[in-house]
C-alpha positions in Angstrom: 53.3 -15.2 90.3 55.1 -15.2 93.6 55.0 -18.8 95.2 55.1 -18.8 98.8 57.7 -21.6 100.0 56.7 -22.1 103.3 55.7 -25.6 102.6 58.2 -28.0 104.3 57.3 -30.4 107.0 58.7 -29.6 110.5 61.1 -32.8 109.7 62.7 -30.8 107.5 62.4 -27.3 109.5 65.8 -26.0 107.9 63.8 -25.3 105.1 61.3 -23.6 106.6 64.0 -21.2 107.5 65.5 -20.4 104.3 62.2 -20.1 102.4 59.9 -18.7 105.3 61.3 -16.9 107.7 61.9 -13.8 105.3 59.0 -11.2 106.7 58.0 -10.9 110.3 55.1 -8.6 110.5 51.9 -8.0 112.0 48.1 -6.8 110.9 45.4 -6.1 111.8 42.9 -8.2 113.0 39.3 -9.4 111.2 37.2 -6.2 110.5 35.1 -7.8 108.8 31.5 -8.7 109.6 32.0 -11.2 111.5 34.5 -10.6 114.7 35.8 -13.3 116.6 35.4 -12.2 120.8 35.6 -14.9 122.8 37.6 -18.2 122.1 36.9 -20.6 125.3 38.8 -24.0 125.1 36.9 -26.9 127.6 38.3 -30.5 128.6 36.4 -33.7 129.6 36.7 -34.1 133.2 34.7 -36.7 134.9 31.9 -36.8 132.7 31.5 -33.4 132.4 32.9 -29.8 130.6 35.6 -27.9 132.5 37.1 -24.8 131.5 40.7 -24.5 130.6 41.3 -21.6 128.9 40.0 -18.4 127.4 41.5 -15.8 124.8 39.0 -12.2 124.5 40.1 -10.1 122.3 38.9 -6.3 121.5 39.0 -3.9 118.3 39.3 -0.3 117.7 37.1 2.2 115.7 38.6 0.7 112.7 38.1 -2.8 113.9 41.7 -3.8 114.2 42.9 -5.8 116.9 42.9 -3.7 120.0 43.8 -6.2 122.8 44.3 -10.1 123.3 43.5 -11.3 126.9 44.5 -14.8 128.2 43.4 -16.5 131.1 43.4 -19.8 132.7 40.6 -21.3 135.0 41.4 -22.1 138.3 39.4 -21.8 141.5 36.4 -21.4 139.8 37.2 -18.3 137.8 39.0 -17.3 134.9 42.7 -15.6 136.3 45.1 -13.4 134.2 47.8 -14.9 132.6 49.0 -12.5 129.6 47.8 -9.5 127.8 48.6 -7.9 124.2 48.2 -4.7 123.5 48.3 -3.0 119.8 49.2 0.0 118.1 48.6 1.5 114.7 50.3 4.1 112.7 48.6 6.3 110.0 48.5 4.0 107.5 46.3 1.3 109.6 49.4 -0.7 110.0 50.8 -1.8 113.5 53.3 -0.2 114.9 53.6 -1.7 118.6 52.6 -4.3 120.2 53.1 -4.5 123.9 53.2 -8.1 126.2 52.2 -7.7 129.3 51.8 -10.4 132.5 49.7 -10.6 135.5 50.9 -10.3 139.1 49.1 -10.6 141.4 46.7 -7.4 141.0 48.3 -5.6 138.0 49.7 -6.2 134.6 53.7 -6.2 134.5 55.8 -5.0 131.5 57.5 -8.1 129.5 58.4 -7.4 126.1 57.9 -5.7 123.0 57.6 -5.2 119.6 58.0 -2.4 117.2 58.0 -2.2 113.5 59.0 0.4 110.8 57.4 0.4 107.0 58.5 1.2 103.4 56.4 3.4 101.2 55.3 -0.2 99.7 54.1 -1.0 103.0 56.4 -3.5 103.2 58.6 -4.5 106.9 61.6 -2.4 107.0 62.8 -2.9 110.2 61.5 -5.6 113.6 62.7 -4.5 116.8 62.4 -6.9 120.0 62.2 -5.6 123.5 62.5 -6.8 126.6 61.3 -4.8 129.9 63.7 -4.1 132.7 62.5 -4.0 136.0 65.5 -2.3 137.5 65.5 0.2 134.9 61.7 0.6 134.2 62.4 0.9 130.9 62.4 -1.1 127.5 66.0 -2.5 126.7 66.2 -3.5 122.8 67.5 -6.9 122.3 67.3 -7.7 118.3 66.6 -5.5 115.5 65.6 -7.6 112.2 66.1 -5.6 108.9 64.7 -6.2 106.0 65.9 -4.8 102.2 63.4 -5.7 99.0 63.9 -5.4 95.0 61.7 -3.9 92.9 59.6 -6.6 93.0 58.8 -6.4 96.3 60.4 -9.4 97.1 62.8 -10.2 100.4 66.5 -10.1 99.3 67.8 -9.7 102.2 67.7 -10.2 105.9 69.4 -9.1 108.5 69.5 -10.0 112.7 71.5 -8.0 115.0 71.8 -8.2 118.8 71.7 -5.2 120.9 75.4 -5.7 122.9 77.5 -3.3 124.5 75.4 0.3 123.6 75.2 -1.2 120.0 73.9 -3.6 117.4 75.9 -6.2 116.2 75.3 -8.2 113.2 74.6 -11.9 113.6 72.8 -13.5 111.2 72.1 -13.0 107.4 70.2 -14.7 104.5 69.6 -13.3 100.9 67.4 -14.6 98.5 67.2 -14.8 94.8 64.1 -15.5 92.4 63.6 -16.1 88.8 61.6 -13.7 86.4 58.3 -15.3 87.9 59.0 -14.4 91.3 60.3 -17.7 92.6 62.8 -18.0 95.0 65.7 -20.2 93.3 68.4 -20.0 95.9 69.1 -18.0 99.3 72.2 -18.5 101.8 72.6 -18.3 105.6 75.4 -16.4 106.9 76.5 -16.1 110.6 78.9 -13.7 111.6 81.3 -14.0 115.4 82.2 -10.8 115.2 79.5 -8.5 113.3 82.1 -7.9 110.3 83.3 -11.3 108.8 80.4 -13.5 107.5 80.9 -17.2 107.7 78.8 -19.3 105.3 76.3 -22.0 106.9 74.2 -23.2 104.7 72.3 -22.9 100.8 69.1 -23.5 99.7 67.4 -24.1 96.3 64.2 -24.3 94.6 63.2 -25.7 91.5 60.1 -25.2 89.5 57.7 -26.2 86.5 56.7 -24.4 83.7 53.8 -23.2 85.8 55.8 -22.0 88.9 54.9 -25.0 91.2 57.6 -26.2 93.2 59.5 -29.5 91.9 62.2 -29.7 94.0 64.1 -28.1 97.0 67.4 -28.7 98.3 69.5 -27.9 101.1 73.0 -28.1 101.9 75.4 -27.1 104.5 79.3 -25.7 104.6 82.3 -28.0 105.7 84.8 -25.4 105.1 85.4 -25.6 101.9 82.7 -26.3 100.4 78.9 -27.1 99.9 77.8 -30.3 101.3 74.4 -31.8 100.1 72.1 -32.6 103.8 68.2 -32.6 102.6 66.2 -32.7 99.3 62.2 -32.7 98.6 60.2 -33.3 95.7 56.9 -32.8 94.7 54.1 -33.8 92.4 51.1 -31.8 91.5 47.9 -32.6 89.4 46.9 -30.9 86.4 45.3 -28.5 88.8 48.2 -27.9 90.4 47.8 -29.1 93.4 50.1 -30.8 95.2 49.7 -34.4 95.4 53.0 -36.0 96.9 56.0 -34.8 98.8 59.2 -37.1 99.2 61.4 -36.0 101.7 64.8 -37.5 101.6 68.7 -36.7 102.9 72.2 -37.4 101.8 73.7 -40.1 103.6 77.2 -38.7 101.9 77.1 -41.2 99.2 73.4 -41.6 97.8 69.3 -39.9 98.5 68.2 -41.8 101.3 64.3 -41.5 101.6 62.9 -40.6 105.0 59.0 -40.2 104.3 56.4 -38.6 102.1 52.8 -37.4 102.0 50.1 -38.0 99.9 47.2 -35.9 99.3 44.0 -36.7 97.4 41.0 -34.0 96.4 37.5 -34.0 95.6 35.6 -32.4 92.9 35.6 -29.3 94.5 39.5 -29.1 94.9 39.0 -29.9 98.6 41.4 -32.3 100.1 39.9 -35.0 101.4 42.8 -37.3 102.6 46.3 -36.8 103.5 48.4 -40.3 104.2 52.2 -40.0 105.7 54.4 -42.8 105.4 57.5 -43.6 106.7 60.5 -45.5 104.2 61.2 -48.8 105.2 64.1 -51.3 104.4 62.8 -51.5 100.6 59.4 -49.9 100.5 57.2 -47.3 101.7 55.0 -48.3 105.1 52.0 -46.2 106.2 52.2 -44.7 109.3 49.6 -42.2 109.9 46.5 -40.8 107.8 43.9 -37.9 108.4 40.0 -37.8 106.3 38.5 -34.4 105.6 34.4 -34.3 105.5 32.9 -30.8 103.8 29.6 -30.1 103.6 27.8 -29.2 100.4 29.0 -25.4 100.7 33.0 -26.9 101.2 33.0 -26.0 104.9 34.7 -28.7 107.1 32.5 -30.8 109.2 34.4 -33.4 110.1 38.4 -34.3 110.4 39.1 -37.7 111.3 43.1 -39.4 112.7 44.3 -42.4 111.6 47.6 -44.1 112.3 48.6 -48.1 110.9 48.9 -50.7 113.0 50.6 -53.1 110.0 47.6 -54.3 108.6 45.5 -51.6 108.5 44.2 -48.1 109.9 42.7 -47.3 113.0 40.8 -44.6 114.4 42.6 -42.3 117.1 40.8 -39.6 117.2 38.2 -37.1 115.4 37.6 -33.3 115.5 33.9 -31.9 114.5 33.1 -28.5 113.4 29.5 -26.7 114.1 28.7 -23.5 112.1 26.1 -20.8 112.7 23.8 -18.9 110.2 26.7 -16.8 109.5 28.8 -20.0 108.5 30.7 -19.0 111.6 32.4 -22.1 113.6 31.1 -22.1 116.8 32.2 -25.2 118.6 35.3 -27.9 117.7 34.4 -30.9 119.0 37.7 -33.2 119.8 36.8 -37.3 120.7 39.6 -40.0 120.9 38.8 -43.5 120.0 38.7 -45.4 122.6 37.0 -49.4 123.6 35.5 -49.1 119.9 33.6 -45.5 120.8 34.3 -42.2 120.8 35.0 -40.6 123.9 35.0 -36.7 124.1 38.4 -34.9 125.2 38.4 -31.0 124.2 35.1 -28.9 123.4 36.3 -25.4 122.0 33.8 -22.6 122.0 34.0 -19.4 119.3 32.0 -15.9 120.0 31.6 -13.3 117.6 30.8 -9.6 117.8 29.4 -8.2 114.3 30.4 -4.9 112.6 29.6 -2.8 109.8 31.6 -0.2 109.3 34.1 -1.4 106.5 31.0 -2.2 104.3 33.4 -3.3 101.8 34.1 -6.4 104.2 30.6 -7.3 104.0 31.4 -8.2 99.7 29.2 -11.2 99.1 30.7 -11.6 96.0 34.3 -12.5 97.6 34.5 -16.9 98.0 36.5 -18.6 100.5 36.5 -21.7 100.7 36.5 -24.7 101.9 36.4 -22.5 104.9 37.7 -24.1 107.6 40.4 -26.1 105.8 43.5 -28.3 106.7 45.6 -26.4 104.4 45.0 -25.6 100.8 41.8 -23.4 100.4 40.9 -20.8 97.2 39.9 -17.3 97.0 38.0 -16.1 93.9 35.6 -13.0 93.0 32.4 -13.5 91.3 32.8 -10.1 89.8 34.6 -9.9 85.9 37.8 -7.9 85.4 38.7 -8.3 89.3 42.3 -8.2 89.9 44.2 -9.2 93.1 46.7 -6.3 94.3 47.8 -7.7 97.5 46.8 -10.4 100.3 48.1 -10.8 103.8 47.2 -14.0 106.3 46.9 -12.7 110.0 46.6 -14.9 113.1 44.2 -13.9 116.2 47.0 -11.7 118.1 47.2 -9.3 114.9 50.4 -11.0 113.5 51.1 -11.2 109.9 52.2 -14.9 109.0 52.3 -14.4 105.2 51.8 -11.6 102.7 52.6 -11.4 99.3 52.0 -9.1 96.3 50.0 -10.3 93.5 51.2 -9.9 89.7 48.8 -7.9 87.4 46.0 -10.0 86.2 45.7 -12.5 89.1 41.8 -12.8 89.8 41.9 -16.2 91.7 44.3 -17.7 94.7 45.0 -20.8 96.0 46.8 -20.2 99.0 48.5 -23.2 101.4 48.8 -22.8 104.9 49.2 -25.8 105.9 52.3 -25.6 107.8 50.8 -23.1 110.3 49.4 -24.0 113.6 45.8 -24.6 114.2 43.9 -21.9 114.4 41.9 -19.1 113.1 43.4 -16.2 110.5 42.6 -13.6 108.7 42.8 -13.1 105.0 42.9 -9.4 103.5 42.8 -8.8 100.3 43.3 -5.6 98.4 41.3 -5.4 95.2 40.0 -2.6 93.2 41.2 0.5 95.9 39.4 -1.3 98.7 40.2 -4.4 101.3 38.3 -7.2 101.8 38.8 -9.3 105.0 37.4 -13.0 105.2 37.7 -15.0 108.4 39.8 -18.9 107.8 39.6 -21.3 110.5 43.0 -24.0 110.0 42.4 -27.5 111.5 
């Protein structure tokens, strides 16, 4: 089964590149039941609720994403800041989607995407645009291609930068993967001229006999040869779920360590705790630690920050999650620790709109949970005999962050997305010759 690698901490971004940034795509948004309307974030201001922000958002006939609308308040009233437009083509998938900011009394033109599909579905091409004033017309600036195996996996991709009345080629990587899907190696190219390609750096990923990811490496290009720069590790349970993550770099003689991560679970395979620390001169010294409170149907209730002031943890601050009958999260309460009580800082407020017609989206028998989550949550059907056939993660604006193809037989997933932003996303599944969406709200 295809492991998604996007798993690297942001001290440690390179990876991120080599491993994640293969596919950039978009989706629809929910159509599900449930569809989130109205996203209002609120501060603390003397002793009472201000507005800060809001994000609306409206669907088409299909329910996809239509438009994202964001404002700021000021003077007493919500003002324009940006709006997102989307397009479809006839296979439900977007095609276009349009940025647009406010002046004054209108929306102005700023920039664009468009995107191209295989008969797999899959990104063929990415094209960014950037609006021209002068012109009143859209200038392309990069076109991102994308070429796949028979697997459906990424093998190579391609940046070139509009220049001159043509596109030049820039930047490269290609990928690799063993017969389970993994990725095992993939190299960054950069290229001057758009015809020689000058090695930068080489990734590489190593796995267990049940395709968890061990160990990662990276290494960059002197000019002659491949020099060793970073190298993670991981640990898993015998559920395989990650339990540690030791990040270390190559001081040109020996593995120096930097930090690692420690997660712990509960019964229910939700993580509970999550502890960073930071190497010292001989020994590992906490530095920061976070505490995850479900209720009895694994939703998230509570999420609580610690950091370690040398002797022992302290609270800096705490985030609260209230849910409707619909196990929708209405409200994210935010409080900071402070003169030994909690004092409130950011109040976020969710509204929904609710919609029937994909009654396939409505399938009771489709889990999710723990729903919200910090990172690792599962996906399983109650139904016998029910195979996965493909799942993408979308974020609010309609933007696909992660998509993969299952292999025949997979009937559960365990999916980590906790390297992505805060946040609510998306999950569609395809099972069975129809699509199941399910809302996921990331703390």
């Amino acid at each position: 089964m295809k492991k998604l690698l996007i798993i690297l901490h942001f001290s440690f971004c390179i990876f991120r590149f080599a491993f994640g940034q293969q596919i950039e795509s978009v989706g629809n948004s929910m159509n599900g039941q449930s569809l989130l309307s109205e996203w209002i974030i609120t501060n603390w201001v003397n002793e009472a609720w201000q507005n800060a922000w809001r994000y609306a958002y409206t669907y088409d006939g299909n329910n996809n994403l239509a438009t994202a609308t964001e404002q700021d308040w000021a003077d007493q009233q919500w003002l324009n800041q940006s709006l997102y437009t989307y397009s479809y083509d006839a296979g439900n998938r977007p095609a276009e989607i349009i940025c647009q900011k406010w002046e004054e009394i209108l929306w102005i033109n700023d920039d664009k995407e468009t995107y191209t599909y295989n008969v797999n579905g899959n990104v063929l091409t990415k094209c960014d645009y950037t609006w021209s004033s002068s012109l009143s017309d859209w200038l392309l600036i990069i076109q991102k291609d994308y070429i796949y195996d028979d697997h459906q996996n990424v093998i190579e991709w391609l940046i070139r930068a509009y220049s001159g009345g043509s596109l030049i080629p820039k930047f490269k990587m290609t990928y690799s993967y063993d017969g389970s899907d993994n990725m095992v190696e993939s190299f960054y190219f950069t290229s001057g001229d758009g015809i020689v390609w000058n090695n930068n750096s080489r990734y590489t990923g190593l796995y267990d006999e049940k395709n968890n990811l061990i160990e990662s490496l990276s290494q960059q290009w002197d000019g002659s040869g491949w020099v060793d720069e970073f190298r993670i590790l991981y640990l898993y349970d015998d559920q395989n779920r990650q339990t540690q993550e030791t990040n270390k770099y190559w001081d040109g003689s020996a593995w120096v360590n930097v930090n690692q991560y420690k997660n712990s679970y509960d019964e229910y395979g939700n993580k509970t705790e999550h502890i960073k620390q930071n190497w010292g001169e001989s020994d590992w010294i906490n530095y920061e630690r976070y505490t995850f409170e479900f209720s009895g149907s694994s939703q998230l209730v509570c999420r609580t920050y610690y950091l370690w002031d040398g002797l022992e943890w302290y609270y800096f601050n705490i985030g609260t999650n209230t849910f409707d009958e619909f196990q929708n999260m209405i409200q994210t309460l935010y409080q900071d620790w402070e003169n030994q009580t909690w004092v409130n800082q950011r109040l976020d407020h969710f509204s929904y709109i609710f919609s029937n017609s994909i009654a396939e989206n409505t399938e009771s028998d489709l889990l999710v949970w723990p729903n919200p989550t910090t990172g690792h949550f599962k996906v399983q059907s109650s139904k016998r005999n029910v195979e996965f056939e493909s799942t993408e993660l979308v974020d609010v604006y309609g933007k696909v962050v992660e998509m993969r193809n299952q292999e025949p037989g997979t009937c559960n997933l365990e999916p980590d997305i906790s390297h992505l932003p805060a946040g609510i996303y998306i999950i569609r599944i395809s099972l069975d010759n129809q699509t199941i969406v399910k809302k996921i709200v990331k703390l």
